[in-house]
C-alpha positions in Angstrom: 0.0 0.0 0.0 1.3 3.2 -0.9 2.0 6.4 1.9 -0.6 8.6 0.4 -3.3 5.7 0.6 -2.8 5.1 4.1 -3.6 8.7 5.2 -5.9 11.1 3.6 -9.3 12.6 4.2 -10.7 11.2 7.2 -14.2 11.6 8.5 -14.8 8.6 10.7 -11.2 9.1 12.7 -12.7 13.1 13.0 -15.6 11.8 14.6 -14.2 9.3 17.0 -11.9 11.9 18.0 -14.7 14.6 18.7 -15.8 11.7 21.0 -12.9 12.2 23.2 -12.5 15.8 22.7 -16.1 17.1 22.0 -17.8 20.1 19.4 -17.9 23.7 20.8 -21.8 23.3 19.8 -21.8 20.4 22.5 -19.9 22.2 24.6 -16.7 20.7 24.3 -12.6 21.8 23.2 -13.3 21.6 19.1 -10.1 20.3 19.0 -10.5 18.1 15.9 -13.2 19.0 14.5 -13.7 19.9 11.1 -10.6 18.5 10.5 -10.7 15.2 8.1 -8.5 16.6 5.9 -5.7 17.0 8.0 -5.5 13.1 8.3 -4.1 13.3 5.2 -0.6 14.4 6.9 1.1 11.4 8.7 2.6 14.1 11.6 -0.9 15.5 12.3 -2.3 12.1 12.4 0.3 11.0 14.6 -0.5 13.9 16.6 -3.6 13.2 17.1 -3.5 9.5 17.9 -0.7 10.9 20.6 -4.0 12.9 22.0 -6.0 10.5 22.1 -3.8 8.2 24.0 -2.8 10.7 27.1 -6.7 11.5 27.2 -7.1 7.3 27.6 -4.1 7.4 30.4 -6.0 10.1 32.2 -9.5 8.3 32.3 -8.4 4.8 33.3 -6.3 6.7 36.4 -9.5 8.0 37.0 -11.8 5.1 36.0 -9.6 1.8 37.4 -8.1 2.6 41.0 -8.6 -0.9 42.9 -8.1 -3.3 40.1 -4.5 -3.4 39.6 -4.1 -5.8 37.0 -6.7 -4.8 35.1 -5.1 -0.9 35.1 -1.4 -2.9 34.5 -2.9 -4.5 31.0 -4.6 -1.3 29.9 -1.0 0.7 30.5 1.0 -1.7 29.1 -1.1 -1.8 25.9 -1.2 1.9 25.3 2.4 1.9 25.6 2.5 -0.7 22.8 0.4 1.4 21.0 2.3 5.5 21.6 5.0 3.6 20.0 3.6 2.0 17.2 1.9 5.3 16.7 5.7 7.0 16.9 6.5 4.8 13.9 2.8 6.1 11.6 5.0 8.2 9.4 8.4 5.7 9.1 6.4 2.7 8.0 3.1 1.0 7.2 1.7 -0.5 11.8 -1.9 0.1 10.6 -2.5 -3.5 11.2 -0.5 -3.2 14.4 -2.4 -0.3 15.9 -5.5 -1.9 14.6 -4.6 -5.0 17.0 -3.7 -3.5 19.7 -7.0 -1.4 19.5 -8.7 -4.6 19.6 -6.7 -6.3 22.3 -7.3 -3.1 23.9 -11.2 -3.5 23.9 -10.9 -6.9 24.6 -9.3 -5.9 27.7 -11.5 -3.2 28.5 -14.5 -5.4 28.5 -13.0 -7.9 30.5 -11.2 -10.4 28.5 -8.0 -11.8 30.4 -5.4 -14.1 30.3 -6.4 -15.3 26.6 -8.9 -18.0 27.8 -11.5 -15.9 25.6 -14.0 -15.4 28.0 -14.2 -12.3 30.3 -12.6 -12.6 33.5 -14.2 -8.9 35.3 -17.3 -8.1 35.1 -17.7 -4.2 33.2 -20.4 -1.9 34.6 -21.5 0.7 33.1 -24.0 3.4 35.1 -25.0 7.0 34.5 -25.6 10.0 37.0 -29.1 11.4 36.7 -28.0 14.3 34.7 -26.1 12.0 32.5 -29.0 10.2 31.4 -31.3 13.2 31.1 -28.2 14.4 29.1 -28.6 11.3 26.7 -32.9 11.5 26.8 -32.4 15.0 25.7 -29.8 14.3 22.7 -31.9 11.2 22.0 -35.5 13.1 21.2 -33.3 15.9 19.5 -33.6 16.7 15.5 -30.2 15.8 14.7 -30.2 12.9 16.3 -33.5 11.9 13.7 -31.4 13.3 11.1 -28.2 10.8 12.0 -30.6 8.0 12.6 -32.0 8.5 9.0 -28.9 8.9 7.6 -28.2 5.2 9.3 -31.2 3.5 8.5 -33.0 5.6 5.7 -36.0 7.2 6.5 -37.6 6.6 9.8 -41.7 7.0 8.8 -41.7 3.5 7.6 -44.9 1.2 7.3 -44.5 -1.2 10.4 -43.7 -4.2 7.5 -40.6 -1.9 6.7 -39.9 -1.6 10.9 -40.4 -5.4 11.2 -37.8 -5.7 8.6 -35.0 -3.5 9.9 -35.7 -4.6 13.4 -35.2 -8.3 12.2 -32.1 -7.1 10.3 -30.3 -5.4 13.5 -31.6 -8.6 15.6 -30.0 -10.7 12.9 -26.6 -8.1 13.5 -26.3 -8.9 16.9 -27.7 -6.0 18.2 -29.7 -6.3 21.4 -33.5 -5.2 22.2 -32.1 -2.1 24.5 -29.7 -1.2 21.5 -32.6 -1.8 18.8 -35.2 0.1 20.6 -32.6 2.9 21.1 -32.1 2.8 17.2 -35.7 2.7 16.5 -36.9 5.5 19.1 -39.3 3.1 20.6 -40.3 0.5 23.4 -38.1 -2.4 24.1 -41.9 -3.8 24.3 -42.8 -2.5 21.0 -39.7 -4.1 19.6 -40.4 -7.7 21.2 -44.1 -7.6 20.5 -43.0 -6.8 16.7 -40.2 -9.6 16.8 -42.7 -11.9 17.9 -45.4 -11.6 15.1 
């Protein structure tokens, strides 16, 4: 693969970096935003997967204090990674950083000591104003507009629903995750399932 095909206009990486480092319109640093095309140089790209990393360090200090060996993986995997990362611009790691992404969400959701079932149990909760927060961004007009981008339009007849509900069952998605997706009921979507 040549250089310039490995870095160039770069949407999705934009996006997943305004995860981390938010939109001014949501409140947050702008720090990558609007910035796709810069992927296109190696340094910035390097740059920003350098970012990303120190943001990660911070929120597992923050996140993992009593498990030890779970905090020992995670740090030891994003040092693998800053120095694949230091190497972007010398020579094609994109299959090495994609690894140690996964190994790194493997780890994150529990997987240990390669026996391929998780060995912690992950819980996830939200503060009140977190999940008023979410209800809020959920019901919002450019949410609609992102969900229609993702599934086409959302005034469907219910044999169209039926069908996309089916398809994202077939995915692997879950009825919590499909009802979220389909702005409805998790009853609605198991009473639909079922016919």
């Amino acid at each position: 693969m040549k250089f310039e095909e490995r870095f160039y206009y770069n949407k999705e990486l934009e996006m997943a970096l305004n995860e981390f480092f938010g939109v001014k319109f949501r409140g947050g640093k702008s720090k990558y935003y609007g910035l796709a095309a810069a992927f296109s140089d190696p340094k910035f790209t390097k740059k920003a997967m350098k970012d990303v990393i120190k943001k990660i360090r911070k929120r597992v200090d923050e996140l993992i204090p009593e498990d030890e060996r779970l905090k020992e993986m995670i740090l030891i995997e994003l040092d693998y990674l800053e120095k694949t990362v230091d190497k972007i611009d010398k020579e094609n790691v994109d299959w090495r950083i994609i690894a140690s992404l996964i190994h790194l969400i493997a780890t994150l959701l529990g997987y240990d000591w390669l026996y391929g079932i998780p060995n912690r149990h992950v819980i996830y909760s939200q503060t009140e104003n977190q999940k008023r927060i979410d209800y809020k961004n959920k019901n919002s007009d450019e949410y609609k507009k992102f969900l229609e981008g993702l599934l086409g339009k959302t005034n469907c007849t219910l044999d169209e629903r039926k069908r996309i509900i089916l398809e994202l069952k077939d995915s692997g998605f879950t009825i919590p995750h499909i009802a979220l997706i389909m702005n409805t009921s998790e009853w609605k979507i198991q009473k639909i399932i079922k016919k």
